[in-house]
C-alpha positions in Angstrom: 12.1 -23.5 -14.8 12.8 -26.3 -12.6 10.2 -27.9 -11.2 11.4 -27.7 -7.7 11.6 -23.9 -7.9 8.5 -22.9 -8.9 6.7 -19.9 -7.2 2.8 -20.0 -6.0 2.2 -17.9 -8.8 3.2 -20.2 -11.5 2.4 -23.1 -9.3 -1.1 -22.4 -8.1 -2.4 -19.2 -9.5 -0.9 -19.7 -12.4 -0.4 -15.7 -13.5 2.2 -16.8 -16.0 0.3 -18.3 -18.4 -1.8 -14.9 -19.9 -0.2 -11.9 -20.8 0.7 -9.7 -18.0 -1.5 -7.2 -17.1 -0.5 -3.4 -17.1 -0.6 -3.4 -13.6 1.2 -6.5 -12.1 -1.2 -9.1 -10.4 0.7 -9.6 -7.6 0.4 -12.8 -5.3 -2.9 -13.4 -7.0 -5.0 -15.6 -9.7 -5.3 -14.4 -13.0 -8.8 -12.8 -13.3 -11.0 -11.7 -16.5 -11.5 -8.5 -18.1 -13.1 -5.6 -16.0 -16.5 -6.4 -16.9 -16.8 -9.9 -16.5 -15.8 -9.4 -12.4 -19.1 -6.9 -12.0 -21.4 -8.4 -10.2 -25.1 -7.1 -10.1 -26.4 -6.0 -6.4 -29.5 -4.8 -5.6 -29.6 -4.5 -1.9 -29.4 -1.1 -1.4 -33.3 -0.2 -0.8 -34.0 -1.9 -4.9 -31.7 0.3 -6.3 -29.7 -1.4 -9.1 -25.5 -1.4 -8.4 -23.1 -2.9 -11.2 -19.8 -3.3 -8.5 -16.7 -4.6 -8.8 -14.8 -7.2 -6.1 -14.5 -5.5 -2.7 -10.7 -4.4 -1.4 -10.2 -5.3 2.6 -7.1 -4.1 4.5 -7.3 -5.1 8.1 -4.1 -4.1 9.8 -2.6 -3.1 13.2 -5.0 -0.5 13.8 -8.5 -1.2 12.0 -10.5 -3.0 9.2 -10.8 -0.9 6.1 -13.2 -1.9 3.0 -13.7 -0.1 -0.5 -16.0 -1.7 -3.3 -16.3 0.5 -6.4 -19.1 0.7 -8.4 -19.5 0.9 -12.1 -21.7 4.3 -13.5 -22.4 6.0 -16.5 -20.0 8.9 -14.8 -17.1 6.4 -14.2 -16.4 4.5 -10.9 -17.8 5.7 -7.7 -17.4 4.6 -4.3 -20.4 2.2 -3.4 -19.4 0.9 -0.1 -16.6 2.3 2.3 -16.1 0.9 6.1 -13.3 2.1 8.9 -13.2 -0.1 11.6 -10.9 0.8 14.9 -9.6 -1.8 16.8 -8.8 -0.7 19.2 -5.9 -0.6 22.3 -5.1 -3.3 23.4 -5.5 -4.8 19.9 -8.0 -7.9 19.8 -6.6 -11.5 19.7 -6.5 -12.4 16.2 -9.7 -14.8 16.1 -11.5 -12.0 17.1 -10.3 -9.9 14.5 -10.8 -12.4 11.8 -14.8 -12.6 13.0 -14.9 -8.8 12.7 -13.7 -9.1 8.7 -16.4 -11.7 8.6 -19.2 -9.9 10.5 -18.2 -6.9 7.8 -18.4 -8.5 5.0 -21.8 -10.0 6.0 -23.2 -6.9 6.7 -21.6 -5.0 3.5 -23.2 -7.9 1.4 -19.8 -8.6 0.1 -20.6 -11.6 -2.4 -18.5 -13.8 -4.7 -15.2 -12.3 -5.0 -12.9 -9.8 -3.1 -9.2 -8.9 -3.2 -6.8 -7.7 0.4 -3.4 -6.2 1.0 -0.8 -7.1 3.1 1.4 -5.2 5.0 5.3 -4.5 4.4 6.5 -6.2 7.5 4.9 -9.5 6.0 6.6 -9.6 2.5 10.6 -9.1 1.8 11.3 -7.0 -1.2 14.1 -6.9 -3.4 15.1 -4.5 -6.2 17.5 -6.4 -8.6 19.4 -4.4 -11.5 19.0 -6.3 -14.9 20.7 -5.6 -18.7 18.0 -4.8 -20.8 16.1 -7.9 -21.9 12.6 -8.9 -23.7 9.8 -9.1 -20.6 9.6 -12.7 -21.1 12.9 -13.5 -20.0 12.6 -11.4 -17.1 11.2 -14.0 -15.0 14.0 -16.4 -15.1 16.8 -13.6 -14.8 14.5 -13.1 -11.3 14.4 -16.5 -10.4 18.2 -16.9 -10.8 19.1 -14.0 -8.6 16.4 -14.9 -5.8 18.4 -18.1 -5.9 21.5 -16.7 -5.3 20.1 -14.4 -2.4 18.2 -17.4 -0.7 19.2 -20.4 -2.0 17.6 -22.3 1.0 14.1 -20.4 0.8 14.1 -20.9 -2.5 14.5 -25.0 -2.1 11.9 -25.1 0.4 9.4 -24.0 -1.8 7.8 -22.0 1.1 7.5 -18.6 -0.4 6.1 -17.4 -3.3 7.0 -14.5 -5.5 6.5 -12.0 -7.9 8.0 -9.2 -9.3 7.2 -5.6 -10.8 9.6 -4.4 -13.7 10.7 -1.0 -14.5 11.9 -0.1 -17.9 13.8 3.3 -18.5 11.6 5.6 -20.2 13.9 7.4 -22.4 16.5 6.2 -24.5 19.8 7.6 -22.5 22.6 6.1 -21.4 21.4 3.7 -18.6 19.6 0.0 -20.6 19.0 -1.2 -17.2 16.1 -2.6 -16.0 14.8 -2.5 -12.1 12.5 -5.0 -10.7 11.1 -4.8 -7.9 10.4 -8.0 -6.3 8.0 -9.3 -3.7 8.5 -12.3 -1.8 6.3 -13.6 0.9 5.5 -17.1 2.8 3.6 -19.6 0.8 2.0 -20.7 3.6 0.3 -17.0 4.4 -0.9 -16.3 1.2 -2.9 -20.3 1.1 -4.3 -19.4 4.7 -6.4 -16.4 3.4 -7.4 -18.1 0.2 -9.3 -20.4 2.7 -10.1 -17.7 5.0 -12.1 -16.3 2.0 -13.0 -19.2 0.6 -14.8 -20.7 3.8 -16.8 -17.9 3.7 -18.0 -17.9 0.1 -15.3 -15.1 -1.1 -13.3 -16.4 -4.2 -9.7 -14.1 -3.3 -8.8 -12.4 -6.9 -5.4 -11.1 -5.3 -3.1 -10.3 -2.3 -1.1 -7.4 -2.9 1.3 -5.7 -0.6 -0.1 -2.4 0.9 3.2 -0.2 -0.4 2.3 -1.1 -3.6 -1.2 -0.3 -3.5 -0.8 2.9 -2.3 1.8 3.6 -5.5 -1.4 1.6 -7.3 -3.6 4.6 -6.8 -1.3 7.4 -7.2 -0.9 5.9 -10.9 -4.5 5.8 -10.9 -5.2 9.6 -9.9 -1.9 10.7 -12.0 0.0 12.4 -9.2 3.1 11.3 -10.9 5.5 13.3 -13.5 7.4 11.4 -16.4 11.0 12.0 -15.5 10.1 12.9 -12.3 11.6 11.0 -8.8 9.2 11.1 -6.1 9.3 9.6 -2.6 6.2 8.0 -0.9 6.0 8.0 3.0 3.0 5.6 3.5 2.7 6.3 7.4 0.9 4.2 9.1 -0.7 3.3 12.6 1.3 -0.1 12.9 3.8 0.4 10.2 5.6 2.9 7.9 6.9 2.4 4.7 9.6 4.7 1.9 8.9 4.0 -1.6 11.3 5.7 -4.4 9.2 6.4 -7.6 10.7 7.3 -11.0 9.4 8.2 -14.0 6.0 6.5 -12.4 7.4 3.3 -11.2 8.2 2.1 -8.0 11.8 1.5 -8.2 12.1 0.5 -4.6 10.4 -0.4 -1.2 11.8 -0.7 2.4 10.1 -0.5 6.1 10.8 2.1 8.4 11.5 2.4 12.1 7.8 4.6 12.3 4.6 3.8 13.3 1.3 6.1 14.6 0.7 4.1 17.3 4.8 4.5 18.5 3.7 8.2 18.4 0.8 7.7 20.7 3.2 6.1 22.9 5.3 8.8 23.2 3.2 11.5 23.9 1.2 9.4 26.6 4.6 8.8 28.0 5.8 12.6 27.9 2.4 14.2 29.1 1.3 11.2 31.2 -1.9 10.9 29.9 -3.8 7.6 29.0 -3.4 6.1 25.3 -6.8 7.4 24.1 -6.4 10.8 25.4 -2.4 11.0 23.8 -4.1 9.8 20.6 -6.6 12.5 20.5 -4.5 14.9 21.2 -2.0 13.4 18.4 -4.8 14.2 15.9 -6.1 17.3 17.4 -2.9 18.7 17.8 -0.3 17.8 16.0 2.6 20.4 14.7 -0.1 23.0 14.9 2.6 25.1 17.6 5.4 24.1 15.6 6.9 26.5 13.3 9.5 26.2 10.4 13.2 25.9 11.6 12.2 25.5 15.2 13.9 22.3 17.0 12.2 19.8 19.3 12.6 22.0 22.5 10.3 21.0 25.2 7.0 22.5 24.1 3.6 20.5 24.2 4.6 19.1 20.4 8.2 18.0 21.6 7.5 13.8 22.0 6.1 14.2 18.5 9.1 16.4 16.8 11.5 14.2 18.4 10.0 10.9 16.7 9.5 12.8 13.2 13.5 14.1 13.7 14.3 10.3 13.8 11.9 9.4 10.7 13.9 12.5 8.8 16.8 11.1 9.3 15.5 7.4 8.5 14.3 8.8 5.1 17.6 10.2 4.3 20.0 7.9 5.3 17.5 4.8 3.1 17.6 7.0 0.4 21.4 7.6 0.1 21.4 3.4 0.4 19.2 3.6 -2.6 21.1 5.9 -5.1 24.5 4.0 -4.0 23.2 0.2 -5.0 20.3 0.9 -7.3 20.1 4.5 -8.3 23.6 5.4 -9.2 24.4 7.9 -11.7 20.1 7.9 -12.8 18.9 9.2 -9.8 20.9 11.3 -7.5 18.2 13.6 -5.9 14.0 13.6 -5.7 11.9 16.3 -6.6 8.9 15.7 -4.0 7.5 13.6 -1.3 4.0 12.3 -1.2 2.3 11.4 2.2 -0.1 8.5 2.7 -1.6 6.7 5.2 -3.9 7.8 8.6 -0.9 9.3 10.0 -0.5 11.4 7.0 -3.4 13.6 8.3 -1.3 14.7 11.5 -1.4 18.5 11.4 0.8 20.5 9.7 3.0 17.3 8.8 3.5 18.4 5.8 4.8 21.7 6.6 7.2 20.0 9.0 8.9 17.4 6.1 8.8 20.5 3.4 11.1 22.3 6.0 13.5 19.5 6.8 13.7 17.8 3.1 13.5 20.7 1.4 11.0 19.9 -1.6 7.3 20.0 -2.1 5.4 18.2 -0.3 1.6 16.8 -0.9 -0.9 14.5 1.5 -2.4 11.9 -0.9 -5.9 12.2 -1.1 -6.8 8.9 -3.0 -10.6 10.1 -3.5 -9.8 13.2 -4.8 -11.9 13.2 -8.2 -14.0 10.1 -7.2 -17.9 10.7 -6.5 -19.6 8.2 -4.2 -23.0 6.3 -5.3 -25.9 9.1 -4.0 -27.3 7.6 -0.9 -25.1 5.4 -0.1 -23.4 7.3 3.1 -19.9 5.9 2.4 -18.6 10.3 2.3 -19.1 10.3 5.8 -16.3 7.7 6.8 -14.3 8.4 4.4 -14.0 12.4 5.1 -12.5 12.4 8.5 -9.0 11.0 7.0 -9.4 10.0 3.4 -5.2 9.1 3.3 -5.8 6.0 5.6 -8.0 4.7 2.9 -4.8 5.0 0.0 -3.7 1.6 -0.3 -6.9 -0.3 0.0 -8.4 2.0 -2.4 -5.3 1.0 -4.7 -6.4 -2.1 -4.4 -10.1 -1.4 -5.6 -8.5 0.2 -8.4 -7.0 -2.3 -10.2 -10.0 -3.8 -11.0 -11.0 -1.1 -13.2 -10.1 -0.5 -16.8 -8.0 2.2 -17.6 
């Protein structure tokens, strides 16, 4: 590889240069086996907790924060924080001192891992011949430099790159990879964001990802099968296409919760706060299958989802013409994550216009908490907002 055209990866973190994990380590250092990242904490009133690195999400919307702990029973949740920001959303200072204040009072020590969100990394999905993994990364490297030749020069981004390999032996020997590619510059700021505060960062990872991270994890995915991932979320929204449980593809959508909010505070003229509560209060719960937008009380909120339907459909007909092709012509389920996952009867309303099964990710499904530890309580109100940082947490885990 030339030297001018490294990535961070290889330059700095150097990933590269030990076997790959099964889970790709992306934007990040390389880090030891499972064990040797538990660190020993006994600040919970004596009581002895082996936990491994913290996961922080701070987005358009809140501050999130998972830290799994290590049990005879398995991992269980050990610490678990959701904190609103707030409308209008705090300067950006201000948020960074709320992360800090956080992780001081969580006792987060030594080492910790955050995502980022879709709007902050550019993804690719590039269709290879079938090839050893080794050579994959220069086959990647070539076709980033034909797609930014300039970026690529600069050396200000850094990449990395997830590859999907068919499962069966039929008639495609393809290979996707789905690459990530975001701005050096970023990822070095919150390695010394960390760092200044005593936090060695063991990984950045973008939030879509994640989110497909613990859906892998809890084994809500079907060999053969091609699944689609709505990650909804306050500030952003996100379509993943998953097949035979990889993430074949990524793209942003026009959707956010907070857009919602918007619309019904402009449609009932109330103020943000009380349009928000009744967003979550209310939802599709008047809505019934079949009916259109019409001008009931639910009518700002159909009218948005209608758009987001349409959004979904149209991205995934772009998908099956340049990567899918004659592999993948139709999807067998949708999956919902996210806080505005928890909108009532959303589900109901995406079964009835997309016409498959349709599920709400509920990332702590089969995962017990540490007794006494209280992190249940802010988890239970909407468990889905908590998918992709608790992706995050996961990969730190052997399994």
């Amino acid at each position: 590889m030339p030297p001018n055209s490294n990535s961070l990866v290889k330059e700095v973190f150097k990933t590269r240069s030990a076997p790959r994990k099964k889970i790709s380590t992306i934007f990040s250092q390389m880090f030891p086996a499972p064990d040797a990242l538990i660190q020993k904490d006994t600040s919970s009133g004596g009581k002895r907790m082996d936990l491994y690195p913290a996961a922080v999400e701070w987005g358009s919307n809140s501050i999130k924060l998972i830290q799994l702990a290590k049990s005879t029973r398995g991992p269980e949740i050990a610490k678990a924080v959701y904190f609103p920001l707030g409308r209008p959303l705090p300067p950006a200072a201000e948020i960074r001192n709320l992360v800090v204040k956080i992780l001081k009072d969580q006792q987060i020590k030594s080492q910790a891992a955050m995502t980022l969100p879709l709007s902050q990394i550019r993804t690719f999905t590039f269709v290879l011949p079938f090839m050893p993994e080794e050579e994959i990364e220069q086959a990647v490297l070539w076709k980033l430099k034909q797609t930014l030749p300039q970026e690529m020069a600069s050396e200000t981004v850094t990449f990395d790159f997830v590859p999907c390999f068919p499962k069966t032996g039929g008639a495609s020997r393809e290979i996707k990879v789905l690459v990530f590619l975001a701005d050096k510059g970023r990822i070095l700021e919150l390695m010394k964001f960390f760092q200044s505060h005593g936090l060695k960062l063991l990984a950045v990872e973008p939030e879509s990802y994640s989110v497909f991270t613990s859906l892998l994890w809890a084994q809500k995915l079907g060999v053969q099968e091609t699944s689609l991932l709505l990650h909804l979320g306050a500030g952003e929204s996100s379509l993943t296409v998953m097949h035979s449980q990889q993430p074949y593809w990524m793209k942003p959508l026009g959707f956010s919760g907070n857009a919602l909010t918007d619309a019904i505070a402009a449609s009932r003229q109330m103020d943000w706060q009380k349009a928000e509560m009744f967003k979550k209060q209310e939802g599709l719960n008047s809505w019934k299958p079949g009916a259109s937008a019409g001008a009931g009380p639910e009518a700002a909120i159909l009218s948005q989802l209608e758009n987001l339907v349409v959004d979904v459909e149209h991205a995934f007909r772009t998908f099956t013409q340049q990567i899918g092709k004659t592999e993948i012509n139709g999807f067998q389920k949708v999956i919902l994550s996210g806080g505005t996952a928890g909108l009532p009867n959303l589900e109901k309303f995406f079964a009835d216009r997309l016409d498959v099964p349709v599920e709400i990710h509920d990332p702590f499904e089969s995962l017990p908490e540490v007794s006494g530890q209280g992190a249940s309580s802010v988890i239970k109100d909407n468990p889905g907002r908590f998918a992709s940082v608790l992706g995050l947490a996961v990969r730190f885990l052997e399994w």
